[in-house]
C-alpha positions as CSV (number, residue, x, y, z in Angstrom):
1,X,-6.3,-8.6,10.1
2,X,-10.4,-9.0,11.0
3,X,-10.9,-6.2,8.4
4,X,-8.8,-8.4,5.6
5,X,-11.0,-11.7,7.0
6,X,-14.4,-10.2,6.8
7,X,-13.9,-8.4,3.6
8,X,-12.2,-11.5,1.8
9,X,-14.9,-13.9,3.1
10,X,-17.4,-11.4,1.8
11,X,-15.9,-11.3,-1.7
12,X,-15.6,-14.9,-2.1
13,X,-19.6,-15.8,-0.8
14,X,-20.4,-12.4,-2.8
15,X,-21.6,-11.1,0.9
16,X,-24.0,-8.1,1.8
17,X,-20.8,-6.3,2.3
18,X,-20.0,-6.5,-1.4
19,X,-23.3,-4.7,-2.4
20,X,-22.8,-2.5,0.1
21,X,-18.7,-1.4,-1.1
22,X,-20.4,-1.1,-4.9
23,X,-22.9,1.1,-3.8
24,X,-20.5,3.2,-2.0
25,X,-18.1,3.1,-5.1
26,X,-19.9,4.2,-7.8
27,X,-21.0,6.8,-5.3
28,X,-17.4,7.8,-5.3
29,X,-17.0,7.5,-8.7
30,X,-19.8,9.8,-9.4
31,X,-18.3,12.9,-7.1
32,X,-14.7,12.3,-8.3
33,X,-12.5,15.5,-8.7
34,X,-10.9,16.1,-12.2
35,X,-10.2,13.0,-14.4
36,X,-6.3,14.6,-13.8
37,X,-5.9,14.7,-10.7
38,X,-7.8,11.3,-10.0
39,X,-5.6,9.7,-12.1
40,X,-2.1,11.0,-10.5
41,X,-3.3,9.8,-7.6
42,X,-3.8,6.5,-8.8
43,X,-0.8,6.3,-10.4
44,X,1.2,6.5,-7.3
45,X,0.8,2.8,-6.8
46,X,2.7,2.5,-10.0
47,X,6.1,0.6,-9.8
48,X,7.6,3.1,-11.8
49,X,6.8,5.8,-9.2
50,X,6.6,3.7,-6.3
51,X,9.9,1.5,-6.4
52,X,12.3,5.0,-7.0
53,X,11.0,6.9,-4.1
54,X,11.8,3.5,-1.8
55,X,15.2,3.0,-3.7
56,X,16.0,6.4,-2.7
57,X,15.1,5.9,1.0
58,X,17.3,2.8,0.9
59,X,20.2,4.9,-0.5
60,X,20.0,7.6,2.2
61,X,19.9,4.8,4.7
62,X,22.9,3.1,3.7
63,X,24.6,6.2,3.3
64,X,23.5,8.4,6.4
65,X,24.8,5.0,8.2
66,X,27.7,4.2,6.1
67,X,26.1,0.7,5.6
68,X,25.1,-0.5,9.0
69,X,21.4,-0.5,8.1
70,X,21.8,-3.0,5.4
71,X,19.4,-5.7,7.6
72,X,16.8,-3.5,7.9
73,X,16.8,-2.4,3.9
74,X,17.2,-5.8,3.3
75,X,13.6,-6.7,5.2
76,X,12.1,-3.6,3.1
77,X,12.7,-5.1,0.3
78,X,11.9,-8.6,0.6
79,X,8.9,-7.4,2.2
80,X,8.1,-5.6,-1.3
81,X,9.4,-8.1,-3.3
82,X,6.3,-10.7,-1.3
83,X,3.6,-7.8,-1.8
84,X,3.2,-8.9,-5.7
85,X,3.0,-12.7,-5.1
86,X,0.7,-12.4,-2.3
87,X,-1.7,-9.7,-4.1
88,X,-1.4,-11.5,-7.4
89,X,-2.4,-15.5,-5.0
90,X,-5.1,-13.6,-3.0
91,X,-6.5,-12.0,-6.5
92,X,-6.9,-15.5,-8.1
93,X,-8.4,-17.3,-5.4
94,X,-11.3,-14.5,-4.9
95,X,-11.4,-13.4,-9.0
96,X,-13.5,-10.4,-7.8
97,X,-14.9,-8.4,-11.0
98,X,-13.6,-5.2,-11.2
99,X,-15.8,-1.7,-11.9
100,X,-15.1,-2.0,-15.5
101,X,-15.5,-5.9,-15.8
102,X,-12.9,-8.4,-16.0
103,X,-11.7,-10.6,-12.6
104,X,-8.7,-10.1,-10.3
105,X,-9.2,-6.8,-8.4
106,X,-9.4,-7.7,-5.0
107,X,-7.1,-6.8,-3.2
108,X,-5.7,-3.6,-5.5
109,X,-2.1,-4.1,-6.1
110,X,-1.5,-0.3,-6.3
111,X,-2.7,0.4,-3.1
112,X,-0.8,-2.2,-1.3
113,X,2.4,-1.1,-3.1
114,X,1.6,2.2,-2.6
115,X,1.1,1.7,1.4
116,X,4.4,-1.0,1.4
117,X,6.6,1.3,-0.3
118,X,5.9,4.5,0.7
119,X,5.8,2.9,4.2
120,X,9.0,1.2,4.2
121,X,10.2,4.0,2.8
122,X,9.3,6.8,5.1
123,X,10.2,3.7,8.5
124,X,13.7,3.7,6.9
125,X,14.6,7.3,7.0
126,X,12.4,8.4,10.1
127,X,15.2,8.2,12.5
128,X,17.1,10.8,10.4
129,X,14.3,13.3,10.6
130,X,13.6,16.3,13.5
131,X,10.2,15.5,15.4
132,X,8.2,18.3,12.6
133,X,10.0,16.3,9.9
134,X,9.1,13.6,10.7
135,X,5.2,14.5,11.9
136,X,5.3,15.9,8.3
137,X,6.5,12.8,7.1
138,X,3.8,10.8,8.1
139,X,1.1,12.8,7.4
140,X,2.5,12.8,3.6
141,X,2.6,9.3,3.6
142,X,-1.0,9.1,4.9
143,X,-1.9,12.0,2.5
144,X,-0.5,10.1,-0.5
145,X,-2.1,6.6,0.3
146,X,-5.6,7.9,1.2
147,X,-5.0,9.6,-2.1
148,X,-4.1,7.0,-4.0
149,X,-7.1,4.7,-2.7
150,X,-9.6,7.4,-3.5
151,X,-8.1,7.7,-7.1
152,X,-8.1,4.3,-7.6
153,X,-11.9,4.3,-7.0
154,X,-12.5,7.7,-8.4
155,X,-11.3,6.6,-12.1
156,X,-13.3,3.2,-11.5
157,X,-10.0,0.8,-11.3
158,X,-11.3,-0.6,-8.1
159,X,-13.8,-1.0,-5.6
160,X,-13.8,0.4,-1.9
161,X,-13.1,-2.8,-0.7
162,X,-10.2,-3.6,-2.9
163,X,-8.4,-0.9,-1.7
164,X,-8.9,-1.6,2.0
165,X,-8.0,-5.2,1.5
166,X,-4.6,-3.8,-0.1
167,X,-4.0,-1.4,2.7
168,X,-4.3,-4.5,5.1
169,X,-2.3,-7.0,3.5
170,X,0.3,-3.7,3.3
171,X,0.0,-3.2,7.5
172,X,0.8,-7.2,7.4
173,X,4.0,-6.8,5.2
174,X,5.0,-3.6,6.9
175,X,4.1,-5.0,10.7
176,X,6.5,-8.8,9.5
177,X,9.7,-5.9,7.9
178,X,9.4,-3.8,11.1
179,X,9.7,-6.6,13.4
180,X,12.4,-8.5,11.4
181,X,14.6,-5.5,11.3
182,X,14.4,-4.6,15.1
183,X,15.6,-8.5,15.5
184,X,18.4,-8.8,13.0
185,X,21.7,-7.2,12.4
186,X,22.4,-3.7,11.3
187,X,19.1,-2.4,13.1
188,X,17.5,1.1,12.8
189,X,17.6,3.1,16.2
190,X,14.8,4.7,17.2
């Protein structure tokens, strides 16, 4: 939450920290892989790619508990359904130009949906997993956001900054589903 305080204030007074994340992204930009691969990893905050993979988790667990985790899909998905409300309020109160010009990049939407979905996803079907499965799980998850950050900044879509920013307001979305599942009927065991 400090990280998503200090880099919002920064953005909005046009802080040191903002010179500093520029710097360090066209930096990135300038030792990004392939123009291919960049870009599929960006595009794994897309709603088209995103929104299936967490439909599918939410199938599997309905099904693997014949319904009984309908509370806790339910908190998923409101919690995705806030993520483009929130991104889209915090994007017009800081307008932050973007790498390519324009305003409204900060926080990236892709990498919160990315982290929210891919998050909720892999928290609703972790109970189903073995102990490797599920070590494997996460570090897929973690794989895939870094990723998709990096791509973000490697084809220029955002800055550093925006990406972190996303991945906060995602641990704030995640952190409110989690704890309204454990509290309400039809809860996930661990």
């Amino acid at each position: 939450m400090l990280v998503l305080i200090l880099g919002t204030w920064q953005v909005l007074v046009r802080g040191a920290l903002v010179d500093l994340d520029e710097d360090l992204g066209v930096a990135l930009h300038d030792v990004a892989p392939p123009r291919a691969l960049a870009e599929a990893l960006a595009d794994v905050g897309n709603l088209e790619v995103a929104l299936p993979l967490l439909a599918v988790a939410m199938a599997l667990s309905l099904l693997r508990s014949r319904g009984r985790t309908w509370w806790p899909v339910l908190c998923y998905a409101l919690a995705t359904g806030l993520l483009a409300p929130l991104v889209s309020a915090v994007k017009a109160w800081t307008d932050r130009t973007g790498p390519l010009g324009g305003g409204g990049f900060y926080p990236s939407g892709h990498a919160t949906t990315t982290a929210v979905t891919l998050g909720a996803a892999l928290l609703l079907v972790h109970c189903g997993l073995s102990r490797a499965a599920r070590s494997s799980a996460y570090a897929v998850v973690a794989v895939l956001v870094l990723g998709n950050g990096l791509g973000l900044v490697w084809r220029g879509y955002h800055w550093p900054l925006d990406v972190v920013a996303g991945w906060c307001l995602s641990v704030l979305l995640l952190c409110a589903a989690f704890a309204a599942s454990r509290r309400g009927p039809g809860r996930l065991s661990s």
